[in-house]
C-alpha positions as CSV (number, residue, x, y, z in Angstrom):
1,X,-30.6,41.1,-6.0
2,X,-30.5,41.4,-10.2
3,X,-28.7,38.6,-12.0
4,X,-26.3,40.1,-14.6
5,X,-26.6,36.5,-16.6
6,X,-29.1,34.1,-17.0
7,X,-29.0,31.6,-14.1
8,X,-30.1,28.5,-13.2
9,X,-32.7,27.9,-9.8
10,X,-32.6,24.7,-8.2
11,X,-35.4,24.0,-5.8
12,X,-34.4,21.5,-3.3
13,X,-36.8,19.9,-0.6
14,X,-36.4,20.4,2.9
15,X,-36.3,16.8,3.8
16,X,-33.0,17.0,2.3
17,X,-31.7,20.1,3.4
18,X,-32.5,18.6,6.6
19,X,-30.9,15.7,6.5
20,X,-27.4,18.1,5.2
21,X,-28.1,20.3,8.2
22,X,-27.5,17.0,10.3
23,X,-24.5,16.3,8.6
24,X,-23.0,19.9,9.5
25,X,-23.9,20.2,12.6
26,X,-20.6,21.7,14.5
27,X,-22.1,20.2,17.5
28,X,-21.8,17.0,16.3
29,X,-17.7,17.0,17.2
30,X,-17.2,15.1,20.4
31,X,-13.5,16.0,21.7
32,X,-14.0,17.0,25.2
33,X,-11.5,19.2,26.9
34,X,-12.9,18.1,30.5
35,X,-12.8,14.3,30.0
36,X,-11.3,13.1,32.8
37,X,-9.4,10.1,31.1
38,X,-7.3,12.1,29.3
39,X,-4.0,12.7,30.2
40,X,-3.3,15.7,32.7
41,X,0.0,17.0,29.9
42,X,-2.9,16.8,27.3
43,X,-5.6,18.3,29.5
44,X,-3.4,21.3,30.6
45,X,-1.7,22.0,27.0
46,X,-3.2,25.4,26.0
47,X,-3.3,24.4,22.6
48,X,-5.5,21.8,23.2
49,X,-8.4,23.7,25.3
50,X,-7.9,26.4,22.7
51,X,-9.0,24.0,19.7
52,X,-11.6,22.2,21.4
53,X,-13.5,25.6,22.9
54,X,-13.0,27.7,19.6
55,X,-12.5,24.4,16.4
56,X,-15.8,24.5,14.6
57,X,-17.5,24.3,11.1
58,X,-14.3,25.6,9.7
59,X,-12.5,22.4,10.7
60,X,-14.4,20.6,7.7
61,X,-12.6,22.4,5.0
62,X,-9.2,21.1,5.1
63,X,-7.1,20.8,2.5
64,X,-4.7,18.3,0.3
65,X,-1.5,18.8,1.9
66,X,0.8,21.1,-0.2
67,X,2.7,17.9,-1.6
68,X,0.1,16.6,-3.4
69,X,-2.2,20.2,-4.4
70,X,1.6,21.1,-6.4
71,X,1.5,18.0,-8.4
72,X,-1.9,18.2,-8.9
73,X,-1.6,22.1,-10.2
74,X,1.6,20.8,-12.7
75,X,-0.4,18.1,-14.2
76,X,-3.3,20.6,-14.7
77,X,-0.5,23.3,-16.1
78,X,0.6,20.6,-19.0
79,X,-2.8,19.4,-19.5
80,X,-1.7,15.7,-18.1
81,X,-3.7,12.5,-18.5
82,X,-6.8,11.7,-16.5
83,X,-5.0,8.5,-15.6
84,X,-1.9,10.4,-14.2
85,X,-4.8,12.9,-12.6
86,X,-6.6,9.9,-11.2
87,X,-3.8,8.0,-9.6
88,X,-2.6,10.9,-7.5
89,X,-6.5,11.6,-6.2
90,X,-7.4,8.1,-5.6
91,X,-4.4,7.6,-3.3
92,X,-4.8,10.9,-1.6
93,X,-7.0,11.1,1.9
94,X,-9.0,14.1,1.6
95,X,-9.3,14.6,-2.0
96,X,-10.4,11.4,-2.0
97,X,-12.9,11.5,1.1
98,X,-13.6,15.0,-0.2
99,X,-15.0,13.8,-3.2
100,X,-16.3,10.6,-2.1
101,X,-18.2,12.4,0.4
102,X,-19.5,14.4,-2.4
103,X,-21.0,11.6,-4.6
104,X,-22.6,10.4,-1.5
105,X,-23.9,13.8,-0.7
106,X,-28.2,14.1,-0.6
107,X,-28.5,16.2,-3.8
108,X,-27.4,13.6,-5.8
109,X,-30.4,11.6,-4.1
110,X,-28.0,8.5,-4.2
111,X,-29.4,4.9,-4.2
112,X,-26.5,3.2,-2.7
113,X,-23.6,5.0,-0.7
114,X,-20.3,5.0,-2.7
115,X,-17.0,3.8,-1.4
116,X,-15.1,3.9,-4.8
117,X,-13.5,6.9,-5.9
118,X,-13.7,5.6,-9.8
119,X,-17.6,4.9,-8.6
120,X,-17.6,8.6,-7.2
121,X,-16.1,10.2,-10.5
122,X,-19.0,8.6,-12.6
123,X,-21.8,10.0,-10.3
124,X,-20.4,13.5,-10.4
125,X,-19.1,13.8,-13.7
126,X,-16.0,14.5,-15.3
127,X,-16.2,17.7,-15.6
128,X,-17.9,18.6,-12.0
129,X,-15.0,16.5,-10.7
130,X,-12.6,18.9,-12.9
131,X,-14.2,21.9,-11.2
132,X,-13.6,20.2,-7.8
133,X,-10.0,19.4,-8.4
134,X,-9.3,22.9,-9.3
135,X,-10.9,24.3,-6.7
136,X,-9.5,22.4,-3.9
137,X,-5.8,22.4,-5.4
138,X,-5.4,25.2,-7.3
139,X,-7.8,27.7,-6.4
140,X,-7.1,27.1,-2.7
141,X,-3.2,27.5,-1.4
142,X,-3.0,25.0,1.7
143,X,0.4,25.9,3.2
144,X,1.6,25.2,6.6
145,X,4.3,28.6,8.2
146,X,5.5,26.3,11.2
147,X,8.2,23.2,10.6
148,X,6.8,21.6,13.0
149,X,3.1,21.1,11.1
150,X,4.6,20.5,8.1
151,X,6.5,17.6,9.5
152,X,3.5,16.3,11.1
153,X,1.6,16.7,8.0
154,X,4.2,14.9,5.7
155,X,4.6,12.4,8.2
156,X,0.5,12.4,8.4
157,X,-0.1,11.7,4.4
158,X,2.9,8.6,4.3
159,X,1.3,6.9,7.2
160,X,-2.0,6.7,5.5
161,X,-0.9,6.0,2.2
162,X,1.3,3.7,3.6
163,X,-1.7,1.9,5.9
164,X,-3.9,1.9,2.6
165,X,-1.5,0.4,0.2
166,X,-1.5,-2.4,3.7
167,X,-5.1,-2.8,4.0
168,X,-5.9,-3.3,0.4
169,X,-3.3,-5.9,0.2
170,X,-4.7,-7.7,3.3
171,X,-7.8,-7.4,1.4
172,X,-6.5,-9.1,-1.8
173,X,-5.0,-11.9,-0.4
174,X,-7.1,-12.9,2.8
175,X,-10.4,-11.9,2.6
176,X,-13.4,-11.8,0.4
177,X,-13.8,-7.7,1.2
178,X,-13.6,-4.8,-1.7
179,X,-9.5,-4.0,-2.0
180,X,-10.6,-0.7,-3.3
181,X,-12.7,-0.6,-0.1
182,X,-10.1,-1.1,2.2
183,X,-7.6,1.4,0.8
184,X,-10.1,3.8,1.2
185,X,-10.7,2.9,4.8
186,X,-6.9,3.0,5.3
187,X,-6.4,6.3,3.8
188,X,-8.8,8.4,5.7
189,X,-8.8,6.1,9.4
190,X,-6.5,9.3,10.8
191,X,-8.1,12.2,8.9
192,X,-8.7,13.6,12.0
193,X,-5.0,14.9,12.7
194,X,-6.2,17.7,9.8
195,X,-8.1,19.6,11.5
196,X,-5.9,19.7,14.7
197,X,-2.8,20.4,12.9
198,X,-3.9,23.0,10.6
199,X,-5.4,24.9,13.7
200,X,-2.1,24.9,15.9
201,X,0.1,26.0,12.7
202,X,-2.2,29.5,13.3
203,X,-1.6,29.3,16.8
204,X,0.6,31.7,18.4
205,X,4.1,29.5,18.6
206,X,5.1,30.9,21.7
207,X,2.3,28.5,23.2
208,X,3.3,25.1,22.3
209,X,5.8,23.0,21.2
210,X,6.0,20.0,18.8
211,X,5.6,17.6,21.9
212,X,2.3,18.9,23.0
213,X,1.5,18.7,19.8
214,X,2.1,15.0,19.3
215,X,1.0,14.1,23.0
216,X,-2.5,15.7,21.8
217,X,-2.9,14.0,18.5
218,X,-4.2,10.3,19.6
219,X,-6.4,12.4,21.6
220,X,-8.0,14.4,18.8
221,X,-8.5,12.3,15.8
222,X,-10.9,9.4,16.4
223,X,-13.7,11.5,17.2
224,X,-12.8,14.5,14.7
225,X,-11.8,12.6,12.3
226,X,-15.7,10.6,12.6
227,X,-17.1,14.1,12.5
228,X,-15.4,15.0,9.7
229,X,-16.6,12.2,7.4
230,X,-19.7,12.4,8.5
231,X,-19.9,15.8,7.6
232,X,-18.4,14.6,4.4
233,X,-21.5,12.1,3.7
234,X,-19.6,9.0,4.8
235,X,-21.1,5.5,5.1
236,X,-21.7,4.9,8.9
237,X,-19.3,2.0,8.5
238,X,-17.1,3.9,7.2
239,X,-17.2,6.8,9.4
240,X,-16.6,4.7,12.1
241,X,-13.6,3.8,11.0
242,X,-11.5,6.6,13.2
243,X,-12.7,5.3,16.6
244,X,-11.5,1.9,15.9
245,X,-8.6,2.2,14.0
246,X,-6.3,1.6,17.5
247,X,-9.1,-0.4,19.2
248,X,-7.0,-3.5,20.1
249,X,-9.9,-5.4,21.3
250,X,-12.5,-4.2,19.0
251,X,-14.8,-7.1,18.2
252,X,-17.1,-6.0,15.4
253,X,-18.7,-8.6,13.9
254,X,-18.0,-12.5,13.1
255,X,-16.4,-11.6,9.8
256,X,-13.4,-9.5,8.9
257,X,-15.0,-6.1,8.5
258,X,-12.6,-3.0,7.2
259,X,-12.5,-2.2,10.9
260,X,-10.8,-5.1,11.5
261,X,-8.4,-4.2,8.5
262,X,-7.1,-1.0,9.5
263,X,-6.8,-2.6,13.1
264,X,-4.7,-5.1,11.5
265,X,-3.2,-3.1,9.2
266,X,-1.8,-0.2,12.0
267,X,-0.1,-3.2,13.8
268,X,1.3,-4.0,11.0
269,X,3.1,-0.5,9.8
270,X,4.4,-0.4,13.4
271,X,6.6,-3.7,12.9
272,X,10.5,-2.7,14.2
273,X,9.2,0.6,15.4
274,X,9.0,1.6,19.2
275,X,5.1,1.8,18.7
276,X,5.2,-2.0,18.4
277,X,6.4,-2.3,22.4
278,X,3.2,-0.6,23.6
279,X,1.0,-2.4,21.4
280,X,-0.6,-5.9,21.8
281,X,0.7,-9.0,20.1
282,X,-0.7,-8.8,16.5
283,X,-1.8,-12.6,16.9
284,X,-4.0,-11.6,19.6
285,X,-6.4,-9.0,17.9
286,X,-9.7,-10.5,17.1
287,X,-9.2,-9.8,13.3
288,X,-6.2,-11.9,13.0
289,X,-8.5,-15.3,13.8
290,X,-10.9,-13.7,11.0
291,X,-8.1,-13.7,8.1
292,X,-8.8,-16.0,4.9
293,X,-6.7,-18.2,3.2
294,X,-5.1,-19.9,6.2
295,X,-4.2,-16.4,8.1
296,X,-0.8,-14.9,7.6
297,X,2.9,-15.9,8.0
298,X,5.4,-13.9,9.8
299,X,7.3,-13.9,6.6
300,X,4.6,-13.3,4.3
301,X,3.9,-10.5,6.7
302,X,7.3,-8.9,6.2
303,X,6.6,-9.6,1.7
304,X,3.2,-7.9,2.1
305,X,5.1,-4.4,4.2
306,X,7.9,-4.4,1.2
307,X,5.2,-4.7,-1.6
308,X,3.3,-1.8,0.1
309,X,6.6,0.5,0.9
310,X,7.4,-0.2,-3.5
311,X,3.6,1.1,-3.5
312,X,4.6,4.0,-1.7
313,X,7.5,5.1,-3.2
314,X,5.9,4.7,-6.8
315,X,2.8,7.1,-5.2
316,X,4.8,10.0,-4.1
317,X,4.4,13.3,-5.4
318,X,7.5,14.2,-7.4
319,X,10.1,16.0,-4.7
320,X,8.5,14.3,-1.5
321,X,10.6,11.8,-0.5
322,X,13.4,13.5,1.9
323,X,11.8,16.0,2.8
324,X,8.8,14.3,4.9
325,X,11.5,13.9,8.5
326,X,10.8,10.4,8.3
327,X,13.5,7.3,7.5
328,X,10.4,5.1,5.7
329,X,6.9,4.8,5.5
330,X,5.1,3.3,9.0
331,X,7.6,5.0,11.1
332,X,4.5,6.9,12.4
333,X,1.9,4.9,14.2
């Protein structure tokens, strides 16, 4: 091979090309098709023992949903504002797990994992996190053919946001953890619906329909969406945060952990839903007795949902709202 331009040679040691091999490994993904606790509608759905027999290396490269890439790509076109640039990544789930992940990633040799993405930006540079952006929204075209996905994935990205905005309040007002922390650990707790939905919108549509599809997604994203950020270079405590985020009797630790946050946080969003019949008193999780300041009211539960709905609404990509199949943010849980 004969370079037609001078290049660049990075040598990089194998201890840390092993410990990325680790990271990649597309055995690592532990939905199994056979596991007798699952449902016998999810067991026998087609789609389902199609994606956990064929899903591999490929899942890891999802994309922004095609909301958030568009607005992206316009402030790019007019040469917007880092801040404007900023606020739309930092509130997105995979961009920002994407390039969390990346700051965290064994090249960079990192000291101390990061769990900011303002913290990520500074390790990777401005202008490697340019190169990122555009390569991920612009560069890449993620776009869903079947209604039914894109529903799911609408209804996907205002459920997180909505769970963040949640968690980082809960942090800010009754506990002593990072708020920028917990949004993040809100944001990417169901990143494992991705991979699942991107791989039934290629699927052919005369083998499923939109209830298989939602019968199989509790099923499938605790343990992809663990895989995925450890594939990503997650924290283990924050790659965890997918198997626990519906744990109702997870225990953790003595102290409120972000665990116990998004725990907190999805019994939260599903106040005056039909989710909140099938789920356990809120009083009764083990991270309610762990709350600061006194623990929280009924009605200051109800102030913290509005002031993280205004959240929402403020976060949106321009021409979302309406279009998502959803009445309000947390009507998915």
């Amino acid at each position: 091979m004969v370079a037609l331009t001078d290049v660049q040679v990075l040598r990089v040691s194998a201890r840390v090309m092993a410990q990325v091999s680790a990271m990649t490994d597309p055995a690592a993904a532990g939905v199994d098709h056979q596991d007798p606790s699952l449902p016998l509608p999810v067991r026998s759905s087609r789609l389902f023992q199609a994606f956990c027999q064929h899903h591999g290396e490929e899942a890891a490269d999802v994309l922004p949903i095609p909301d958030v890439s568009r607005a992206i790509r316009e402030v790019f076109d007019r040469q917007g504002g880092g801040g404007e640039l900023g606020r739309l990544v930092a509130w997105d789930p995979v961009l920002s797990a994407r390039l969390i992940g990346q700051a965290n990633n064994p090249l960079y040799f990192p000291e101390q994992p990061i769990h900011q993405f303002n913290d990520a930006v500074k390790r990777i540079g401005n202008r490697a996190t340019k190169h990122l952006l555009v390569t991920w929204c612009v560069r890449k075209v993620s776009h869903y053919r079947r209604v039914e996905v894109q529903q799911s994935v609408r209804r996907w990205w205002k459920a997180s946001v909505f769970r963040a905005a949640v968690c980082q309040l809960l942090a800010a007002d009754y506990s002593s953890l990072d708020p920028q922390a917990a949004r993040l650990a809100g944001l990417v707790a169901d990143i494992g619906e991705l991979p699942f939905l991107g791989f039934a919108d290629g699927f052919p549509a005369a083998y499923w329909n939109s209830d298989e599809l939602e019968r199989a997604l509790p099923w499938v994203r605790p343990a992809l969406g663990a895989d995925l950020l450890r594939r990503w270079n997650f924290p283990e405590a924050l790659a965890e945060i997918p198997l626990h985020a519906r744990d109702w009797q997870f225990q953790g630790e003595e102290s409120l952990t972000l665990a116990d946050l998004v725990i907190l946080a999805n019994s939260l969003v599903a106040i005056g839903t039909p989710t909140q019949a099938r789920q356990p008193a809120i009083d009764s999780l083990p991270g309610w007795a762990k709350l600061g300041n006194g623990g929280i009211t009924p009605i200051q539960a109800l102030q913290l949902l509005h002031k993280a709905r205004a959240m929402v609404t403020q976060l949106s990509p321009p021409g979302f709202e309406g279009r998502s199949g959803t009445s309000r943010p947390g009507a998915y849980a």
